[in-house]
BAKOL-78875 format. One record per residue (C-alpha): residue number from 0; residue in one letter; y, z, x. Coordinates in nm, 2 decimals, m for minus. Layout:
BEGIN
{atom NUM, "A", {Y, Z, X}}
...
//
This chain:
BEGIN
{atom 0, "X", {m4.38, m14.58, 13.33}}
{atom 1, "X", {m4.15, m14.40, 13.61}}
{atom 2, "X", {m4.02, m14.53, 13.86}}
{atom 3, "X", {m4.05, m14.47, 14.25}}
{atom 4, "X", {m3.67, m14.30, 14.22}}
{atom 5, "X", {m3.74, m14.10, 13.92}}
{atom 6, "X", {m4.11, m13.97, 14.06}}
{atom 7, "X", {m3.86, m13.87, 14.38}}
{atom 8, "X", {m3.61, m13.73, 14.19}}
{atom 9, "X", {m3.91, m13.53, 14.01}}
{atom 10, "X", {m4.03, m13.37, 14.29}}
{atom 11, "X", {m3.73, m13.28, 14.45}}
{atom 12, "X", {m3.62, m13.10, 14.15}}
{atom 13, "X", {m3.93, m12.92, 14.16}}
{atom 14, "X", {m3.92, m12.86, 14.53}}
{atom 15, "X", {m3.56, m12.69, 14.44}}
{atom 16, "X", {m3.71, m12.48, 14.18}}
{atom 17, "X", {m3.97, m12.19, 14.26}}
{atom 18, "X", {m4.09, m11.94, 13.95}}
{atom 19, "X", {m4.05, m11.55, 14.03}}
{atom 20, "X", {m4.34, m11.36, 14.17}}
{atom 21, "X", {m4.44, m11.10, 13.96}}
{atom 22, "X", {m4.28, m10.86, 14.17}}
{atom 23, "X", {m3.94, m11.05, 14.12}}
{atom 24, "X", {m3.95, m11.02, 13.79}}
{atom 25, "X", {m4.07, m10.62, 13.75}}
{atom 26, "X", {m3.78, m10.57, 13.98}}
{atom 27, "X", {m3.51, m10.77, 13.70}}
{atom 28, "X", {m3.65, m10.56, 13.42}}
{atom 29, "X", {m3.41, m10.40, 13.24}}
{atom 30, "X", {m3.48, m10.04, 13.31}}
{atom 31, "X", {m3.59, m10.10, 13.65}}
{atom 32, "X", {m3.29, m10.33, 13.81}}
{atom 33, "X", {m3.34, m10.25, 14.16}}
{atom 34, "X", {m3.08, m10.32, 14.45}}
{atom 35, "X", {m3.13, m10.26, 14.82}}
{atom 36, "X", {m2.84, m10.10, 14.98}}
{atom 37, "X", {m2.83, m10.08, 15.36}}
{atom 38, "X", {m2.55, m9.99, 15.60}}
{atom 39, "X", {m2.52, m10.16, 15.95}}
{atom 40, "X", {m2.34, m10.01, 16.23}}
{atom 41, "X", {m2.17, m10.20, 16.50}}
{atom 42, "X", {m2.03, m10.08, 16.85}}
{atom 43, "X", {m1.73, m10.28, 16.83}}
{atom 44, "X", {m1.50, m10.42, 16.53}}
{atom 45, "X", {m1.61, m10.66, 16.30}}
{atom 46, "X", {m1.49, m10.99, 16.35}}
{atom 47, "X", {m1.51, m11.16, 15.98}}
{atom 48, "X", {m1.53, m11.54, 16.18}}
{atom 49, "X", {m1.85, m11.48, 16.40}}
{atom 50, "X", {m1.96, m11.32, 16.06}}
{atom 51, "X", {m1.96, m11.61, 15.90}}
{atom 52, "X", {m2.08, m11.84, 16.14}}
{atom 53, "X", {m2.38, m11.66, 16.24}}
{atom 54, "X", {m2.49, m11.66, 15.84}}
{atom 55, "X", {m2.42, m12.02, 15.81}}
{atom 56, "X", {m2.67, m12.07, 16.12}}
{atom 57, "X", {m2.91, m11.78, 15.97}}
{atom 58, "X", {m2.94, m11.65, 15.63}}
{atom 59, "X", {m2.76, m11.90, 15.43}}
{atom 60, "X", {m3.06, m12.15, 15.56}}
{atom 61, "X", {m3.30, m11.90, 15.38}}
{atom 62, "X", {m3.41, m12.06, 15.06}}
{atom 63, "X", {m3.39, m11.71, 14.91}}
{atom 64, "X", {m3.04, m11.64, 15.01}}
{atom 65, "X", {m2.97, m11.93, 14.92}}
{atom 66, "X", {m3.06, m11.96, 14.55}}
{atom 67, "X", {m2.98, m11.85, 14.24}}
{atom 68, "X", {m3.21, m11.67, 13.93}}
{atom 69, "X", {m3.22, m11.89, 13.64}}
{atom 70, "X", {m3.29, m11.77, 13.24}}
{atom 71, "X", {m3.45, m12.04, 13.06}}
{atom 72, "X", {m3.61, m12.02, 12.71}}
{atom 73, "X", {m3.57, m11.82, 12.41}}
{atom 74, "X", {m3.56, m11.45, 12.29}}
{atom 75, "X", {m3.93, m11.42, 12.29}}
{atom 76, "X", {m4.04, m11.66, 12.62}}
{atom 77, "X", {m3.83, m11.64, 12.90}}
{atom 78, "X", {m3.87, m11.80, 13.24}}
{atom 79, "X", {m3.71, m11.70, 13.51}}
{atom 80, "X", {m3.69, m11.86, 13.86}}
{atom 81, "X", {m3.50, m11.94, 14.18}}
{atom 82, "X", {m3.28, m12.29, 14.17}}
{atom 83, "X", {m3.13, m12.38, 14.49}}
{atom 84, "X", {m2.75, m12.39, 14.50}}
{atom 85, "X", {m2.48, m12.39, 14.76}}
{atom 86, "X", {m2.38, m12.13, 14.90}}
{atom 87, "X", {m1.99, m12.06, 14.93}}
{atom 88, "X", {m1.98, m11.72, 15.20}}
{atom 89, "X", {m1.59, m11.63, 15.05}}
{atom 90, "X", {m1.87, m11.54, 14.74}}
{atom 91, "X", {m2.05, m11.27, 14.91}}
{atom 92, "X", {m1.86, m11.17, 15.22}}
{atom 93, "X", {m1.60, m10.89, 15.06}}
{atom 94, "X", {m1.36, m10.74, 15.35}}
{atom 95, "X", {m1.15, m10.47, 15.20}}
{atom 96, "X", {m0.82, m10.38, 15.35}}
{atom 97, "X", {m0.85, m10.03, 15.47}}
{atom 98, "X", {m0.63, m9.76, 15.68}}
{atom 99, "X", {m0.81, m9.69, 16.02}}
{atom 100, "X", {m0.67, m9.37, 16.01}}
{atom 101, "X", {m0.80, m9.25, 15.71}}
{atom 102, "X", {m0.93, m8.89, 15.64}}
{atom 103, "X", {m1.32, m8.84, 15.67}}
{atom 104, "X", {m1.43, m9.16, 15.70}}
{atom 105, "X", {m1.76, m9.08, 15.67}}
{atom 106, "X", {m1.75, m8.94, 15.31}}
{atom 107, "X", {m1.47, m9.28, 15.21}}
{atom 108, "X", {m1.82, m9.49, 15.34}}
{atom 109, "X", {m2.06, m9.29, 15.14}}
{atom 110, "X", {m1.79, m9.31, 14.81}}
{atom 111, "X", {m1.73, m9.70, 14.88}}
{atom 112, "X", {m2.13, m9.75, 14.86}}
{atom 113, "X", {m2.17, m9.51, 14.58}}
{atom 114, "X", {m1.90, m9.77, 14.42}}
{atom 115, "X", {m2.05, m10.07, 14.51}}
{atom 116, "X", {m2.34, m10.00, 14.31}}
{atom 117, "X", {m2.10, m9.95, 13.96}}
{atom 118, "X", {m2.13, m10.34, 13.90}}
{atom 119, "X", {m2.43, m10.55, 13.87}}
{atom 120, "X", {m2.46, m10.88, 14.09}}
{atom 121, "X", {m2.36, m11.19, 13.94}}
{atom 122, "X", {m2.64, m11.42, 13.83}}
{atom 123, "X", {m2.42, m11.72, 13.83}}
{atom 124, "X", {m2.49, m11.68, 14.27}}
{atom 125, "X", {m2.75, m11.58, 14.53}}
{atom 126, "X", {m2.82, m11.22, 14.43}}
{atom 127, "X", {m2.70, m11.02, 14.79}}
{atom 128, "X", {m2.33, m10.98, 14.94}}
{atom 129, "X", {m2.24, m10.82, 15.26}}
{atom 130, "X", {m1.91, m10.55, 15.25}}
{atom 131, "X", {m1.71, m10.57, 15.59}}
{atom 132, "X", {m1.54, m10.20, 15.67}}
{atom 133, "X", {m1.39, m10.22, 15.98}}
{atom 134, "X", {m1.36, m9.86, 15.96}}
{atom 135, "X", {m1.40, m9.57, 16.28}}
{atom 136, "X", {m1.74, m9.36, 16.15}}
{atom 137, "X", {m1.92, m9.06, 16.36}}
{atom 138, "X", {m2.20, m9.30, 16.44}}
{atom 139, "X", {m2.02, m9.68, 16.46}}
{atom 140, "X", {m1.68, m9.86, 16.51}}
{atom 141, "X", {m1.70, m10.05, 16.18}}
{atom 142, "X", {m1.99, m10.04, 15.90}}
{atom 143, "X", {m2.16, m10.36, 15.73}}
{atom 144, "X", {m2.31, m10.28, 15.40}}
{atom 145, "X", {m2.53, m10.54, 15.27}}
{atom 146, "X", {m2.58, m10.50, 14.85}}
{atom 147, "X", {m2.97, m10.76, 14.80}}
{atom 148, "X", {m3.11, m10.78, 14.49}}
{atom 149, "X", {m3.48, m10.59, 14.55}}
{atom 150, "X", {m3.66, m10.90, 14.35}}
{atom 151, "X", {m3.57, m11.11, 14.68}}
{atom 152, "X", {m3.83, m10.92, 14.93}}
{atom 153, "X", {m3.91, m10.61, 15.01}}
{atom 154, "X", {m3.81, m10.37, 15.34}}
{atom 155, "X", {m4.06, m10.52, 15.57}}
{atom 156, "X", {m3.97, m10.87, 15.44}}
{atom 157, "X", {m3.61, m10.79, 15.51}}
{atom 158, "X", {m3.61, m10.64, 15.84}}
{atom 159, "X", {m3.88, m10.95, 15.96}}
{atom 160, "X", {m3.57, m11.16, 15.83}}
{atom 161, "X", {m3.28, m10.95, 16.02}}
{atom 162, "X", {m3.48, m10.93, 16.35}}
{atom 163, "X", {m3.52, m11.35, 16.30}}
{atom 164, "X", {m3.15, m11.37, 16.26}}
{atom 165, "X", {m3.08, m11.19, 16.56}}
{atom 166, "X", {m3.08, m11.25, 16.90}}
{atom 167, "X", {m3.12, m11.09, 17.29}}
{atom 168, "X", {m2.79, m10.97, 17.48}}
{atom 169, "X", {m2.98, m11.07, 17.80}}
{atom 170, "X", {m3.12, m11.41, 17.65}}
{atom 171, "X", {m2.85, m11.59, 17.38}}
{atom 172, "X", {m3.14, m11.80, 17.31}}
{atom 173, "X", {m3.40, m11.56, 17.26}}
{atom 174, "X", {m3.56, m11.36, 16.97}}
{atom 175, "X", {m3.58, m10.98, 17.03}}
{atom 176, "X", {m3.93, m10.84, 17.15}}
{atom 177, "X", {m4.11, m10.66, 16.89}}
{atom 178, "X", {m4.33, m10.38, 17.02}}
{atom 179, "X", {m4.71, m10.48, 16.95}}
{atom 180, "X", {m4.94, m10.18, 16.89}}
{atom 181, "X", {m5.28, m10.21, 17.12}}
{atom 182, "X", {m5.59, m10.22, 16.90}}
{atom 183, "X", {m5.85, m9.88, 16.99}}
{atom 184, "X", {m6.17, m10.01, 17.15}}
{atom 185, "X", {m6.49, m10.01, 16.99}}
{atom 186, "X", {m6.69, m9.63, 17.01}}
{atom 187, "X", {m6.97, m9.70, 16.81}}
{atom 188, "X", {m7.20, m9.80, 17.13}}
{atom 189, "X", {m7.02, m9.53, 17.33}}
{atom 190, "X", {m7.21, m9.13, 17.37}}
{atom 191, "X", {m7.02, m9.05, 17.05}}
{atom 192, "X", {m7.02, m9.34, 16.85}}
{atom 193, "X", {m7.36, m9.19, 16.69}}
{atom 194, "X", {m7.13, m8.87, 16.58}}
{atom 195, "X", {m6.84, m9.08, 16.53}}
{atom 196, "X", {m7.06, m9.26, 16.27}}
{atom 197, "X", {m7.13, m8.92, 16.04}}
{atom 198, "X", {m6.74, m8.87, 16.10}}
{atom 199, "X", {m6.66, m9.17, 15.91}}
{atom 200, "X", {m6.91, m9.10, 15.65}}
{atom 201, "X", {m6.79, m8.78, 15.61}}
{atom 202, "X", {m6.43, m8.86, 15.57}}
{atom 203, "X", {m6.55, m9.13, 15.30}}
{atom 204, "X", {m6.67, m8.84, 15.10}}
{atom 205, "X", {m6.32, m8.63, 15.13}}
{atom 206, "X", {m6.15, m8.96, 15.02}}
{atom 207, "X", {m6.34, m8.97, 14.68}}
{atom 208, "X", {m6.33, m8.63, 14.65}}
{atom 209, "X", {m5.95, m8.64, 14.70}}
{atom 210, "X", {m5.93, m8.96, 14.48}}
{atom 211, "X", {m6.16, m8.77, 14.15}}
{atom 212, "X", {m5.88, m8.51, 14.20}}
{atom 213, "X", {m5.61, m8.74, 14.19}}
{atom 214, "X", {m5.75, m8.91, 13.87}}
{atom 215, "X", {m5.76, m8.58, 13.71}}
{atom 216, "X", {m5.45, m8.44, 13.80}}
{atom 217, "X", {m5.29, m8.76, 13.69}}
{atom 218, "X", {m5.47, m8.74, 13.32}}
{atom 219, "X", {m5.33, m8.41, 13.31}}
{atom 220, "X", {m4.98, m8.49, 13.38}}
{atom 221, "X", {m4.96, m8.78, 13.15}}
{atom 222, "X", {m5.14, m8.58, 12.87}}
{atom 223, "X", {m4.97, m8.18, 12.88}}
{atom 224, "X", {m4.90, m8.09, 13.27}}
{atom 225, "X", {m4.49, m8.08, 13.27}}
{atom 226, "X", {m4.27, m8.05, 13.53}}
{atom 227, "X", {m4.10, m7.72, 13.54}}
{atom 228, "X", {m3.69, m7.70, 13.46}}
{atom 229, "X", {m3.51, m7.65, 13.85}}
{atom 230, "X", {m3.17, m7.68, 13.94}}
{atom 231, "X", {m3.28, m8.07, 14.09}}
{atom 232, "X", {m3.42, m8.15, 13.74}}
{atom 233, "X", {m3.19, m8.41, 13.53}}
{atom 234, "X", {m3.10, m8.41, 13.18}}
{atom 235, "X", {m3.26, m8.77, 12.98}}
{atom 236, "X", {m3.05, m9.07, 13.13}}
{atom 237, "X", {m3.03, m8.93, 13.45}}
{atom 238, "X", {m3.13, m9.25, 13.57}}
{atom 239, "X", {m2.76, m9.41, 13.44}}
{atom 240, "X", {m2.60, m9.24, 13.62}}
{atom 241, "X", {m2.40, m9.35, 13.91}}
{atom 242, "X", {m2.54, m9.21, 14.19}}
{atom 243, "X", {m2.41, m9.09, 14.56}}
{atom 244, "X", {m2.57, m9.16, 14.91}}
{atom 245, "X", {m2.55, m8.96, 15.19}}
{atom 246, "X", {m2.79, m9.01, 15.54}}
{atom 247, "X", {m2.83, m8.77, 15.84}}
{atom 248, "X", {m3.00, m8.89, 16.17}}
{atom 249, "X", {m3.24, m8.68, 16.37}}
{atom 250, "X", {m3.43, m8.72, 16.67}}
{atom 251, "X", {m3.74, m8.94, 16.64}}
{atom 252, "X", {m3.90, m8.75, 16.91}}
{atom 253, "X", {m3.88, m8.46, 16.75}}
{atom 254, "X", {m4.07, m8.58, 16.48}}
{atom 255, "X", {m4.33, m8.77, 16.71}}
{atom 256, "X", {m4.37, m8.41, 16.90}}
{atom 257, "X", {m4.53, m8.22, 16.60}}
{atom 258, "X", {m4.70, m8.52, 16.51}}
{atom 259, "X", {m4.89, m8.52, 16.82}}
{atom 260, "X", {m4.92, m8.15, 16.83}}
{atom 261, "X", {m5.06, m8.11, 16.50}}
{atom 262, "X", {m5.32, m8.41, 16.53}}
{atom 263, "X", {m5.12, m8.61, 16.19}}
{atom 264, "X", {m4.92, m8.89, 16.11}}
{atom 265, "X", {m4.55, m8.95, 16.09}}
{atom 266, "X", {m4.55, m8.96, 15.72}}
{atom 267, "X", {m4.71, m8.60, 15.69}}
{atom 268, "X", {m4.47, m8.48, 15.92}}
{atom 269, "X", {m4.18, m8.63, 15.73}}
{atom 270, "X", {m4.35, m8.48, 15.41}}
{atom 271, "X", {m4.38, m8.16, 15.53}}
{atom 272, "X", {m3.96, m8.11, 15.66}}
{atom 273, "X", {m3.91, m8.26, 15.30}}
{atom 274, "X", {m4.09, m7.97, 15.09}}
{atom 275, "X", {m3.95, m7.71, 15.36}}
{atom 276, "X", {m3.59, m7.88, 15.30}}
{atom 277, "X", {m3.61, m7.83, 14.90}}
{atom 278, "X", {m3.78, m7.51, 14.97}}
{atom 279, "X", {m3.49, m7.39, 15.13}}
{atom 280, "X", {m3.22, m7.60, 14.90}}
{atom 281, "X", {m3.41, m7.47, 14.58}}
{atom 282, "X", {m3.44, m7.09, 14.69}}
{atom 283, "X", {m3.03, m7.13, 14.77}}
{atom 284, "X", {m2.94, m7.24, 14.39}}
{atom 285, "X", {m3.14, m6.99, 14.28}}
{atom 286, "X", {m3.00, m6.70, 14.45}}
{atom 287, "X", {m2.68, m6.87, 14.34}}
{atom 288, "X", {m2.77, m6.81, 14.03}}
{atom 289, "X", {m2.93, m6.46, 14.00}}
{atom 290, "X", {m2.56, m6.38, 14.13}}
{atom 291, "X", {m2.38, m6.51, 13.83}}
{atom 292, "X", {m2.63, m6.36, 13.62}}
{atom 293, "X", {m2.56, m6.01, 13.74}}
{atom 294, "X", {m2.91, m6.01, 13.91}}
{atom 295, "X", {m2.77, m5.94, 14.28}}
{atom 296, "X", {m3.16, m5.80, 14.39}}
{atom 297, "X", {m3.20, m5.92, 14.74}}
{atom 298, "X", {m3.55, m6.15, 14.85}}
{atom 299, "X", {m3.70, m6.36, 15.07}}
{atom 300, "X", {m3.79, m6.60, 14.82}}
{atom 301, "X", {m3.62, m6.66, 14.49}}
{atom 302, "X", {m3.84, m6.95, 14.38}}
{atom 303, "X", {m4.01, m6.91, 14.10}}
{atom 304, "X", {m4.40, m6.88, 14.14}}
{atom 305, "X", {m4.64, m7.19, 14.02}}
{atom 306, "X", {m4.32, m7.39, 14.05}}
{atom 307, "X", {m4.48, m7.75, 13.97}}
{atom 308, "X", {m4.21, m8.08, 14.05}}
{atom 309, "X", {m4.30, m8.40, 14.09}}
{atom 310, "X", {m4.24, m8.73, 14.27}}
{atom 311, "X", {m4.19, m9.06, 14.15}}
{atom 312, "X", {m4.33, m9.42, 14.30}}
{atom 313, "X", {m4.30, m9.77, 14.22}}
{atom 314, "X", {m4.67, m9.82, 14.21}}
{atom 315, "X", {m4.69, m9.70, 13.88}}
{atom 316, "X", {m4.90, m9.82, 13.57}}
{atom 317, "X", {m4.77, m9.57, 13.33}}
{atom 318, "X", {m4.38, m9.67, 13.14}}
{atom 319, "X", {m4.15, m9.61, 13.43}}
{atom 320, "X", {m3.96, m9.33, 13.39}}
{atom 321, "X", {m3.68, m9.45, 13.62}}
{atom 322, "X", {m3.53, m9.35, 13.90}}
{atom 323, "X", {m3.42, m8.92, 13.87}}
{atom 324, "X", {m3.13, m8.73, 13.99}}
{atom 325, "X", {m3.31, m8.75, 14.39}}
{atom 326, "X", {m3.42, m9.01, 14.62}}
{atom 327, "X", {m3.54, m8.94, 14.96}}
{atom 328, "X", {m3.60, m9.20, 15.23}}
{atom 329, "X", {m3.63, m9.21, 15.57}}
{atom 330, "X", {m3.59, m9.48, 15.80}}
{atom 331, "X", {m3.72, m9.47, 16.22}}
{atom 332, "X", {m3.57, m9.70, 16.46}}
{atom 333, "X", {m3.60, m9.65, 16.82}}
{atom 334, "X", {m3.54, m9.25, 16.94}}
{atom 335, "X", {m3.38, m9.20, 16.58}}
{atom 336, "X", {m3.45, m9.12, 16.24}}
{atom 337, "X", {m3.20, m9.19, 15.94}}
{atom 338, "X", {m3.25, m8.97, 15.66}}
{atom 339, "X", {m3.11, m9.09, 15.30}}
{atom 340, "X", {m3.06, m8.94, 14.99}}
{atom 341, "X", {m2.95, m9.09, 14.69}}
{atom 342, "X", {m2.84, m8.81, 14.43}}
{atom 343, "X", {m2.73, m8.77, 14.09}}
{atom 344, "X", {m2.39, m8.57, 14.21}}
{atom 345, "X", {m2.38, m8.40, 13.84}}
{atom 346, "X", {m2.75, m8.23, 13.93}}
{atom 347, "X", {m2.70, m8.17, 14.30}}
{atom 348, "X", {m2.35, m8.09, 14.37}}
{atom 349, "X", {m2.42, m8.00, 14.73}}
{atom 350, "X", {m2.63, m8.30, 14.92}}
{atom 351, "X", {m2.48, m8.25, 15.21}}
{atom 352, "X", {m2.63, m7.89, 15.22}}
{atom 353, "X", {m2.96, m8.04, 15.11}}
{atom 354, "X", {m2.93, m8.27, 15.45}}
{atom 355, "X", {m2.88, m7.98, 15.64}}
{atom 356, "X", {m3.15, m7.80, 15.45}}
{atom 357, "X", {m3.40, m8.07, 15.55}}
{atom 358, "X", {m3.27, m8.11, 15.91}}
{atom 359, "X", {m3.30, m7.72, 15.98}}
{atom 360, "X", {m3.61, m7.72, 15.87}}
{atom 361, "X", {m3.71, m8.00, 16.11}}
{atom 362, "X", {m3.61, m7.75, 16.39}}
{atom 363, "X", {m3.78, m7.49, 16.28}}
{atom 364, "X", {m4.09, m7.68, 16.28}}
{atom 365, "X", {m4.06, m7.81, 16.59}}
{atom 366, "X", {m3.96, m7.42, 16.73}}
{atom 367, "X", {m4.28, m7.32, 16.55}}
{atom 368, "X", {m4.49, m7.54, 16.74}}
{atom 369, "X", {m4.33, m7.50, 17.09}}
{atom 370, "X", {m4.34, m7.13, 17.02}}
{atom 371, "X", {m4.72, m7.14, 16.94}}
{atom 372, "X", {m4.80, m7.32, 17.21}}
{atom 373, "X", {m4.92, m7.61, 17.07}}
{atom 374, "X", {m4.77, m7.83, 17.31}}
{atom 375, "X", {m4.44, m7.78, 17.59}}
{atom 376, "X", {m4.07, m7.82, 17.52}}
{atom 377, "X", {m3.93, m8.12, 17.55}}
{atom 378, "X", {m3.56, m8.14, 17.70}}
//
């Protein structure tokens, strides 16, 4: 028979413990370890003390940040799940001494994250630290770069969680608005709802269509359609390899202005400057090396034709085939947009150039619709 203390202490031990989601625990496996690496910057320099006390107050009262992954078990039945610990910020916080003068700070940032992501995260704490750099950038006075362990949310989960822990500079006491997006009214008992109606139906028959295509094309890959050898293309084990970050931010209303000129969504826009970018990056390496073969032939287009490359997804049902030798993401906020690559620097030497590659092409998009007429400059 237990008593009242020990059915307390029972549940509170419980209440402490929580088992990974399955998410969690796809994104511990061993071939799939998956950090989230993002870099904060501030207008002023980082004071480490306000630092501290404003994660006391915020994200050390998160039971996520705030516990540990525990291994219990054998060899053939592990459990794994979150045990609430305390949390000790002198852990996590990691302020380097650096020279404020130093040479290109922006690549010493981009070679400090690439660094960071050597070493694994300790399981013995909370799985996330934040790296201080009070260090003078093109686009900030001093850089935070936060290291979290993927398994403990996703990007919408964490931004939700960064906008929480902020707060207004007009109202202290205030959380910061969050633009709401106004629902469409209803057409369907308007003049065109009737045609509106055949619409829909009609681009419910695309979308199987589409989808049957999809299915096939994916048989097909799994069972005999390769991808092509390319310069971009990494040996096996790529995805051990240390790899190097670099970002370059456009103008979000760039991207909005072909959007809206070309009836589509942000993601097909972003798409699109993406395949023009390694169009362009691709066509480069391999006039580069026609010239060290002797073949100096001058042409528009050195890309091979029926050049087939795929991308890779963490939706996936087939063995993951880790991460390659190129990552491309893209991040809005506000009038901007960050573009981020994470490279395997032994496959693409060059990612700056592939940056500029993808940013040019973005201009000349956005020429080739002003220039059509499809809509007016914008200054």
């Amino acid at each position: 028979m237990m008593t009242d203390d020990h059915v307390k202490a029972s549940r509170s031990s419980h209440h402490d413990e929580e088992p990974l989601s399955p998410a969690a625990r796809f994104f511990q496996a061993p071939r799939f370890n998956v950090y989230i690496i993002a870099i904060v910057g501030c207008k002023t320099r980082i004071n480490t003390d306000v630092v501290k006390a404003g994660l006391e107050k915020t994200l050390v009262k998160h039971p996520r940040f705030s516990s540990k992954m525990v291994v219990d078990g054998n060899k053939y039945c592990k459990n794994k799940k979150w045990t609430q610990t305390k949390v000790n910020l002198e852990d996590h916080i990691i302020v380097p001494e650096l020279d404020p003068n130093i040479d290109f700070p922006d690549r010493f940032v981009e070679d400090y994250v690439s660094n960071v992501t050597r070493t694994p995260l300790d399981l013995s704490k909370p799985l996330w630290e934040l790296h201080l750099l009070n260090i003078k950038t093109s686009d900030a006075e001093a850089v935070g770069v936060f290291r979290i362990h993927h398994s403990m949310g996703d990007g919408a989960s964490l931004i939700s969680l960064l906008l929480a822990c902020t707060r207004k500079t007009s109202d202290p006491e205030a959380l910061p608005s969050v633009p709401v997006k106004k629902g469409a009214g209803s057409t369907f008992n308007s003049p065109a709802g009737f045609w509106w109606f055949f619409s829909a139906i009609w681009l419910f028959l695309r979308l199987i269509w589409n989808t049957m295509v999809d299915v096939l094309l994916f048989v097909a890959t799994t069972l005999f359609l390769k991808d092509m050898k390319t310069p971009i293309k990494g040996a096996p084990g790529v995805e051990l390899n240390v790899k190097k970050f670099v970002h370059r931010t456009v103008s979000f209303d760039d991207i909005k202005l072909v959007k809206n000129a070309m009836k589509m969504t942000v993601n097909d826009v972003v798409t699109g400057i993406t395949q023009a970018g390694l169009s362009r990056y691709l066509n480069r390496r391999y006039s580069e090396e026609k010239k060290l073969d002797g073949r100096v032939k001058q042409s528009n287009s050195n890309i091979p034709k029926g050049i087939r490359l795929r991308t890779v997804i963490l939706v996936n049902l087939r063995k993951s085939a880790g991460i390659q030798s190129l990552v491309v993401h893209y991040q809005s906020y506000a009038n901007k947009m960050t573009i981020s690559l994470s490279v395997d620097p032994s496959v693409i030497l060059d990612p700056h150039e592939l940056c500029n590659d993808i940013e040019e092409s973005l201009k000349l998009i956005r020429h080739a619709v002003v220039n059509k007429g499809f809509v007016k400059d914008v200054v």
